[in-house]
N, C-alpha and C positions, 0 to 999 in steps of 0.2 A: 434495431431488430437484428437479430442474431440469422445469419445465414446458416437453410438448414439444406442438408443432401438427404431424401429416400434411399436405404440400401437395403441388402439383401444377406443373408450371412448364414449360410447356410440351412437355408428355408427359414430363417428370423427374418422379420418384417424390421425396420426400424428408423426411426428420426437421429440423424447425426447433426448436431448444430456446434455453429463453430463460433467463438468471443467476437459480438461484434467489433471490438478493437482492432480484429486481424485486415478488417478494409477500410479501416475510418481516418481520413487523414489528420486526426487530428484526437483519439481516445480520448486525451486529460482534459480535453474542454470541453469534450461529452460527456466526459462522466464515467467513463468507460473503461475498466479493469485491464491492465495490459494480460495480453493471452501468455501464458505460460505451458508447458509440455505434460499435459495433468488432466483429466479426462474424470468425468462420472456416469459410470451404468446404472441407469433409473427402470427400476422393474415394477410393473403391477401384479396384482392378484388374481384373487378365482374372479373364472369368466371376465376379466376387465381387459384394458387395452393400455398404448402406451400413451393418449393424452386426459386420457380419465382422473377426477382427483387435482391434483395437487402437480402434475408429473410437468405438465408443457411449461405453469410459469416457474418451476423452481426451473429446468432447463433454460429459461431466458434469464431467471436470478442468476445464475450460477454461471452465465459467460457474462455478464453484465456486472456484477460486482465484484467477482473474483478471478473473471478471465478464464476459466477452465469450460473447456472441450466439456459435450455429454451425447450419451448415447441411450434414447430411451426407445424401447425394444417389445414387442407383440411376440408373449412366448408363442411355440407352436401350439396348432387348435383356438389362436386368442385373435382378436383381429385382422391383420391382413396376412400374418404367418401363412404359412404350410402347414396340412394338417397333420396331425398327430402321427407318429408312427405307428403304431397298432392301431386300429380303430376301438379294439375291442376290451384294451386295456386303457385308453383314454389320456387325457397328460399328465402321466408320472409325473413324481420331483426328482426321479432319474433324468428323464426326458429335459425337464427346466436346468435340471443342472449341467446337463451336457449345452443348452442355450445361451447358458451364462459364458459356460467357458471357450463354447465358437466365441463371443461376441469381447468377451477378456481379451483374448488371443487377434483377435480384428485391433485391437485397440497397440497395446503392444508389441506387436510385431511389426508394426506401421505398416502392414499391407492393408490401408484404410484408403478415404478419400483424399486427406492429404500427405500421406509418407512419414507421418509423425508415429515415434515410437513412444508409446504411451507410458505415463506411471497413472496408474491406478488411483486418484484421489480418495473414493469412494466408490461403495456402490450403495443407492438408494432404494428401499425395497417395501411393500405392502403388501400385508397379510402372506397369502400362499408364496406370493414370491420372496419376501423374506423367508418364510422357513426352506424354500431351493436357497436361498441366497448365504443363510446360516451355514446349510450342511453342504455348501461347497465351500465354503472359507473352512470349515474341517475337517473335507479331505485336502487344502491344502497347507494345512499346517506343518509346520515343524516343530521338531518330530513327526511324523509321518502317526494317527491314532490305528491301531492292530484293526476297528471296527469303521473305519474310515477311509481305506487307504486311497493315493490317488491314481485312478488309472494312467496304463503305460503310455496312452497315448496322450498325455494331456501335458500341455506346458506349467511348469512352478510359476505361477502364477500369485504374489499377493498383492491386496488392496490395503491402502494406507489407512483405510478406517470404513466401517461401514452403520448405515443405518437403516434401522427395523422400524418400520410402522405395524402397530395393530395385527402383529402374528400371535401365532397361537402357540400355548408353551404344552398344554393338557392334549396331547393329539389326540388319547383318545375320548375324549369328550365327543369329537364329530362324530360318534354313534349314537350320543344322544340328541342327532338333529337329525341325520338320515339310518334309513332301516338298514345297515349294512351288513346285519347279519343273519338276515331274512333269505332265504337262497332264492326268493322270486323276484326279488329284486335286483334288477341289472343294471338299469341308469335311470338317470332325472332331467328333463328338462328344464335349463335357464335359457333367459332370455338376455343376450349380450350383443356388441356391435360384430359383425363377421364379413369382411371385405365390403365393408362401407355400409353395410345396412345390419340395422337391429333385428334381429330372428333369432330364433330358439335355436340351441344347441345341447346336441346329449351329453350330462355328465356319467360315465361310465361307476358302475361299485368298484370296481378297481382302482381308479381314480380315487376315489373317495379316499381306499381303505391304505394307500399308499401313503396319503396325508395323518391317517388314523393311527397306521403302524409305528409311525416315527417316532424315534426313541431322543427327545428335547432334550433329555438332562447329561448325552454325553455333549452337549455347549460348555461345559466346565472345562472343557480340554482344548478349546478354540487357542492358539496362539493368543497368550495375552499381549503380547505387541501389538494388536491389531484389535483398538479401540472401537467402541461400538455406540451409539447413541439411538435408544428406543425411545420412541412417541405414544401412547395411548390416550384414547377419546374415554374417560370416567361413564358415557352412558352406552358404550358397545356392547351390545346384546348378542352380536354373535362368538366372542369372544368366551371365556371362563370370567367369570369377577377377579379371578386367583390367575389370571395368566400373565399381567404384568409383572406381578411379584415374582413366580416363579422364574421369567426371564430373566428377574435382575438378579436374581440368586443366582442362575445360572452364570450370566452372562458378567459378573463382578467379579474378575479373576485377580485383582488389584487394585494400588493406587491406579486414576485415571482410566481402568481398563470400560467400565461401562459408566455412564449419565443417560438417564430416564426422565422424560419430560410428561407429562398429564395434563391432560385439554377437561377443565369441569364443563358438561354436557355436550361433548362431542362424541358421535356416534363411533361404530365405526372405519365410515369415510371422511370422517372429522366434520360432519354435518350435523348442526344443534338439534333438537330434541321438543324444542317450545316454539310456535309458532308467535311471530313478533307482529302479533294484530293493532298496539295502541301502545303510548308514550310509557304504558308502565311496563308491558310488556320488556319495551326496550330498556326500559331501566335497568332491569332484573335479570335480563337474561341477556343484552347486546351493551354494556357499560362503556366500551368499546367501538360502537358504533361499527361493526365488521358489515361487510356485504350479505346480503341477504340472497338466497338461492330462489329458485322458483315456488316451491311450497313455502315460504317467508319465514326458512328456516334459516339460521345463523350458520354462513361459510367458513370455515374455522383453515381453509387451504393458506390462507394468507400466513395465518400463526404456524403452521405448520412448513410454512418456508422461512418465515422469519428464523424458526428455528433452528433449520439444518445449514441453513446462512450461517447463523453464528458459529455453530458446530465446527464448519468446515472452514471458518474464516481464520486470520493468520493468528490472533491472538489467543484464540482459544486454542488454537495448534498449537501454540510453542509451551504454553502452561500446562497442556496438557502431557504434551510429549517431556518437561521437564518429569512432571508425576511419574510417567511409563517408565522414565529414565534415571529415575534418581540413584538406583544400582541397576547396574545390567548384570546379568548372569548372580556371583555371590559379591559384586564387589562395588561398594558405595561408592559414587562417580563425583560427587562433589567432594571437597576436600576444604576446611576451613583454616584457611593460613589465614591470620591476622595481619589484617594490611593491605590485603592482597585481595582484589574478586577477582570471580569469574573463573578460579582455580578446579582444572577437574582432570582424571584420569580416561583419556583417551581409547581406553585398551575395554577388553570384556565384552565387547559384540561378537557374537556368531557369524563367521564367514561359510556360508552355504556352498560358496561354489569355491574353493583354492584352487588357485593356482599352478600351487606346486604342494609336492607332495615330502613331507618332512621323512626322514630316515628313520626305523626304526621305528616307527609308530604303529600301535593295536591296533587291530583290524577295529572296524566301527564305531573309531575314535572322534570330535567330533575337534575343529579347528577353529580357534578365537583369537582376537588380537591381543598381543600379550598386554595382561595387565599390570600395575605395577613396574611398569617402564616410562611411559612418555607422558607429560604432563602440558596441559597446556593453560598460561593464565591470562590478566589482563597485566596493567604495567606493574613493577616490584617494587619502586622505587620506597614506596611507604611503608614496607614489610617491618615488622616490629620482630622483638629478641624472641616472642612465643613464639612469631609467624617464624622463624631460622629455623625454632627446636621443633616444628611439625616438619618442616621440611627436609632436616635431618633425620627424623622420626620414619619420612617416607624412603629414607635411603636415596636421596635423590644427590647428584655429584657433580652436576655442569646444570648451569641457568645460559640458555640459549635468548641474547637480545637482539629481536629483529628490529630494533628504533634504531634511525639514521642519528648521524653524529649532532646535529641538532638539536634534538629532542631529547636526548642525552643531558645536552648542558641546559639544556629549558628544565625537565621536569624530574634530573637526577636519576642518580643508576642504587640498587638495591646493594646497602652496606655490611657490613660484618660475616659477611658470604663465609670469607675463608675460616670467618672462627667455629663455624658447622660443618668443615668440611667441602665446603660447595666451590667451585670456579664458574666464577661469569668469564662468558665468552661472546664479545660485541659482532656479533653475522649479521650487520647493516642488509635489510633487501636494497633500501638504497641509502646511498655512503650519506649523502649532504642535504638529498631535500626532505625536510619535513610531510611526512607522509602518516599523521596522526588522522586520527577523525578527522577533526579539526581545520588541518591543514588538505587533506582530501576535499573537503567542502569547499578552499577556495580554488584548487586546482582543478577540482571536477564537478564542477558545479551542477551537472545532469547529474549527481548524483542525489543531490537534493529533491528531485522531480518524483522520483521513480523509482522502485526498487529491481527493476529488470536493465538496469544500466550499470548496476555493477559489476556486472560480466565486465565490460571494458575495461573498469580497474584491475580486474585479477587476471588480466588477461598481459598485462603491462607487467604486471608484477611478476608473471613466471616467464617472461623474457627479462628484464630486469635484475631479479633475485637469486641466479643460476650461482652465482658464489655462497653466499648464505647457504640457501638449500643443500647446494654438495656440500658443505663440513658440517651440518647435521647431519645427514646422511654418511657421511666417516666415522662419525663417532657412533651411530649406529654398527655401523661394520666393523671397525675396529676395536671399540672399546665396551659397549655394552651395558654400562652404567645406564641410572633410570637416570632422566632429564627432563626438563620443562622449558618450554618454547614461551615467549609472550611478546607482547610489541605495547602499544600502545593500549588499547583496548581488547586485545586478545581477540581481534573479531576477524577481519581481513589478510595481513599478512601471516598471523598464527593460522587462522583456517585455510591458507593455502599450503602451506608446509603442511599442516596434518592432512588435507586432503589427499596430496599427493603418495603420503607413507600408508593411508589407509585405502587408498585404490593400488599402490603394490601388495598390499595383502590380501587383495580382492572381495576386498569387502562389497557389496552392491550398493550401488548412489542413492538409493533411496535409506540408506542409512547412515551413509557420508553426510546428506545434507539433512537428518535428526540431529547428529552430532555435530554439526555446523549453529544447527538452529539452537541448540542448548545455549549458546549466547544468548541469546533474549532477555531469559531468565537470568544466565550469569552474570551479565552487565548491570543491571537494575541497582547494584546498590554506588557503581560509577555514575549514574547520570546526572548528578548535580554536577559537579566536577567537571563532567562533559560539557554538558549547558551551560557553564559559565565561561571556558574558553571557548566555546562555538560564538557565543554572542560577541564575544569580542573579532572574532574573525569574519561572522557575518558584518560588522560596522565596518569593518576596513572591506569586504570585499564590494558592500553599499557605496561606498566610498569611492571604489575604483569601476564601479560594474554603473552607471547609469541606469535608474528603472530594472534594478536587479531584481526586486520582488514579483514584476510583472513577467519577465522574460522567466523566473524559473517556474511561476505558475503554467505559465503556457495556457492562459484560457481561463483556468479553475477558480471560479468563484470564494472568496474568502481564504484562499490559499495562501500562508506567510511562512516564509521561509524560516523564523522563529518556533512555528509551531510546527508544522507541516515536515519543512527542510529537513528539522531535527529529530524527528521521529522516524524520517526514511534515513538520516543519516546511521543512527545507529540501531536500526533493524537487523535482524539476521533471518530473512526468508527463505524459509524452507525452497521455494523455488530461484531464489537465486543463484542457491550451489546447486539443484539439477541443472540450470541453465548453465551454469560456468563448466560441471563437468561433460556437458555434451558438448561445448564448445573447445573444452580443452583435447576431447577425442577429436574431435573434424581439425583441431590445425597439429596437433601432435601424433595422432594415429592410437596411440595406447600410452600409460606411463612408463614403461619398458624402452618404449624411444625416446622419449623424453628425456628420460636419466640417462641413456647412454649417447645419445647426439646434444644432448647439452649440456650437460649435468658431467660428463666424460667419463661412465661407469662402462664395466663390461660384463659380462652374463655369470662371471664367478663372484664378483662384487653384490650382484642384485638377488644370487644366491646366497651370502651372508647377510644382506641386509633381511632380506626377506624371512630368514630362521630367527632372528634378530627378536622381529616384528608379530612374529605368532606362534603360537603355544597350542597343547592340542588337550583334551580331556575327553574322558570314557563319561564323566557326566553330562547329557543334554541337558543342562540347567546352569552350566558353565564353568569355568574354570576359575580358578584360584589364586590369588597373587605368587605364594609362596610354588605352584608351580611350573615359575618360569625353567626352563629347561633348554639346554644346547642340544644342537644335532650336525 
């Protein structure tokens, strides 16, 4: 069970529950998700509360399988809240939305229960609270919408992805359930839970007509970075027939950008329709054999966690976030060099917050990482005469190899370089030992276990790799040529050299580790290759390790290092590089000291590199290869 704290947030009522992992001496043999620094706000609807529905076991799903923090929350007027600020006007989705964003701001600011600064996983939402939950993720988009903006006082705030239950796209339809334009009518009695007891509560025509006013179709201008997955029950009767659709219309801003899931005969509250009196009953309508509610109607909450499990789970994330990603701004991010995976352009994310501020640049201009500069792949070694002439094609002039001198003479260096033009340049992280996948497996063998243990390695590797890292970084500064970084799998020590150039351009880590995580997908077509020298190094480390299989299960049932080992081997989780870059702040301060107490740069250095590294355009839709530019 998941340890939960009552809090308080600015007259919000709410349930904080933390990954039972975080006390258990022992998660992997329970079962039990390690906690990551990732958080979900789970919001209800009209008149409901925060364990109503579906809310309390996806909160226990969601630190139990995925290790993430949640926060589910009694808007005001709704359960143990505070009431309403007006009386008279009742609870706006003004009112909700300013709820949301105390309880965002509780999360990330780490002025919470435990001092964690939060990334936003998700936020979870039904009916009324998803439509607050829509139109604050719109005022805080970027771009800033003219009919959305976000107030002064509020923090930039975004959520890595959000999900809509059973809201309503037609607002004004809710005139034809309640008289709202009857002037004799001022409020309605519901009956909902209100500081622990069920009793009537007034719903205000103002209220109503607050939900009624709302204008759903500017959701077309939602940040499409910021993926959405909506649920609908097929027999919801308080809904439009037409309101799914129209959400997906709305809400399908892209590849990846919205997925819609449909429950046949679920209401609503995702509660069936046909009451399951006899075996044909159940035949017909419970195939499934789901739980059954008090009226012997089919609970469909189960499916509707199953669901946003998957949703939020790692595999759907990286597949997905490959889709979001496939161009960022106008510039196609993967790149097919023959020979070669996992090849992709680094550069074309929007940096929201710089830095520093480049010379010369238009007022209003909008700052990206340059594209068409920095490439990063897996190894070269196999690259064919078409894979040169793409790479030539990209203008690219130095292949930067981070493989130690071992790996080199094991699995070959990429040949005919000079006849396109190119110079390979050997910047070993480490000189001698083999530090491939492969060879990681038998030196770090927690790595096999878990994917929150690889902080440790790249923690090694930016004490280790200060040579390497500064003569990329030279030739950033000095010379300015586009270049491609790779190592072995292009997953570890390539994503830590980019890590480090892409938090000098200040980009925000929740998109350092999108762009970390785009290995997932990029590796897929290395993994045979992988899996055949892994096996060979799992026998020799069997060989040397006694009851190795047991010792790296730690507990876990049917756990093999063949199967298991090698699929955390070569993951790229989104929370491993939030973790590694929070870690890499607590022991280096910022990368600014970094570079310059280790790295031995100085503040005019990290001013050329940094011009170097990012380009600016008057398009919010991004910038252009062809305008990389000096300053």
């Amino acid at each position: 069970m998941s340890k939960e704290f009552e809090v308080n947030i600015k007259g919000v009522s709410g349930t904080f529950a933390v990954p039972p992992s975080v006390d258990s001496p022992n998660h992997l043999a329970e079962g039990d998700a390690p906690a990551s620094k990732r958080a979900v706000l789970i919001l209800h609807g009209q008149s409901g509360h925060r364990n109503y529905c579906y809310q309390r076991d996806l909160a226990e799903a969601l630190g139990k399988q995925l290790g993430l923090y949640t926060l589910r929350i009694d808007f005001r007027g709704c359960g143990s809240s505070a009431d309403n600020d007006d009386p008279f006007l009742g609870r706006t989705l003004d009112q909700d939305m300013e709820d949301i964003q105390a309880c965002a701001e509780y999360l990330v600011t780490g002025n919470n229960e435990v001092g964690i600064k939060f990334s936003i996983a998700s936020m979870v939402s039904h009916s009324r609270g998803a439509t607050a939950m829509l139109l604050w993720a719109l005022s805080q988009s970027e771009p800033q919408h003219e009919k959305h903006p976000r107030p002064d006082d509020w923090l930039p705030i975004k959520a890595e992805s959000l999900v809509n239950c059973s809201s309503r796209y037609d607002s004004a339809a809710i005139a034809k359930r309640f008289p709202l334009f009857d002037l004799s009518f001022d409020m309605m009695p519901q009956y909902c839970l209100r500081h622990g007891k069920w009793q009537e509560v007034m719903v205000t025509r103002h209220e109503l007509l607050s939900q009624a006013q709302t204008e759903m179709e500017d959701l077309k201008y939602l940040d499409p970075s910021v993926p959405i997955l909506s649920i609908y029950g097929l027999e919801d009767r308080v809904l439009e027939p037409t309101d799914p659709a129209g959400m997906a219309n709305a809400l399908s801003r892209g590849p990846g950008t919205h997925n819609i899931y449909l429950i046949p005969d679920a209401d609503h509250n995702f509660q069936g329709t046909h009451p399951i009196e006899n075996e044909a009953d159940a035949e017909e309508y419970n195939p499934d054999n789901l739980p059954l509610n008090r009226k012997k109607l089919v609970n469909y909450n189960s499916v509707v966690v199953e669901h946003i499990l998957n949703y939020l789970g790692p595999d759907a994330r990286a597949q997905r976030c490959s889709e979001l990603f496939a161009s960022v701004s106008t510039i196609p991010r993967w790149k097919q060099v023959e020979g070669v995976s996992n090849f992709r352009d680094i550069g074309g994310w929007r940096i929201t917050n710089p830095p520093r501020e480049l010379s010369h640049v238009p007022p209003n201009a909008f700052y990206y990482v340059q594209p068409g500069f920095a490439y990063r792949a897996a190894n070269m070694s196999s690259i064919t005469s078409e894979g040169l002439a793409t790479m030539r094609n990209l203008r690219i002039k130095v292949v930067f190899d981070l493989r130690s001198d071992s790996e080199c003479q094991q699995d070959g260096v990429a040949s005919d370089l000079e006849s396109v033009g190119i110079t390979r340049v050997h910047a070993p992280v480490y000189v001698n030992d083999n530090f491939s996948p492969e060879a990681i497996a038998m030196r770090y063998s927690n790595l096999m276990s878990s994917w929150h243990t690889f902080v440790k390695v790249y923690q090694d590797m930016l004490k280790f790799g200060v040579t390497s890292f500064r003569t990329i970084f030279e030739h950033v500064r000095d010379v300015g040529t586009s270049f491609v970084v790779h190592c072995s799998a292009g997953k570890d020590r390539t994503g830590i050299i980019v890590m480090l150039m892409l938090l000098l351009t200040g980009l925000d880590k929740n998109t350092i580790a999108q762009e970390y995580e785009l290995t997932t997908v990029g590796l897929k077509p290395d993994h045979e290759r992988i899996q055949e020298k892994f096996s060979f190094t799992v026998e020799k480390f069997k060989k040397k390790v006694e009851n190795a299989n047991e010792l790296l299960a730690q507990g876990r049932s049917g756990w093999t290092i063949e199967k298991d080992g090698f699929d955390n081997l070569i993951s790229s989780r989104y929370e491993a590089m939030l973790n590694t870059i929070d870690q890499f702040h607590e022991d280096y301060g910022s990368v600014e000291n970094y570079m310059k107490e280790h790295l031995g740069f100085n503040d005019e250095d990290l001013v050329k590199i940094y011009n170097n590294l990012v380009t600016v355009s008057a398009n919010p839709g991004g910038a252009d290869a062809s305008s990389r530019a000096k300053f």
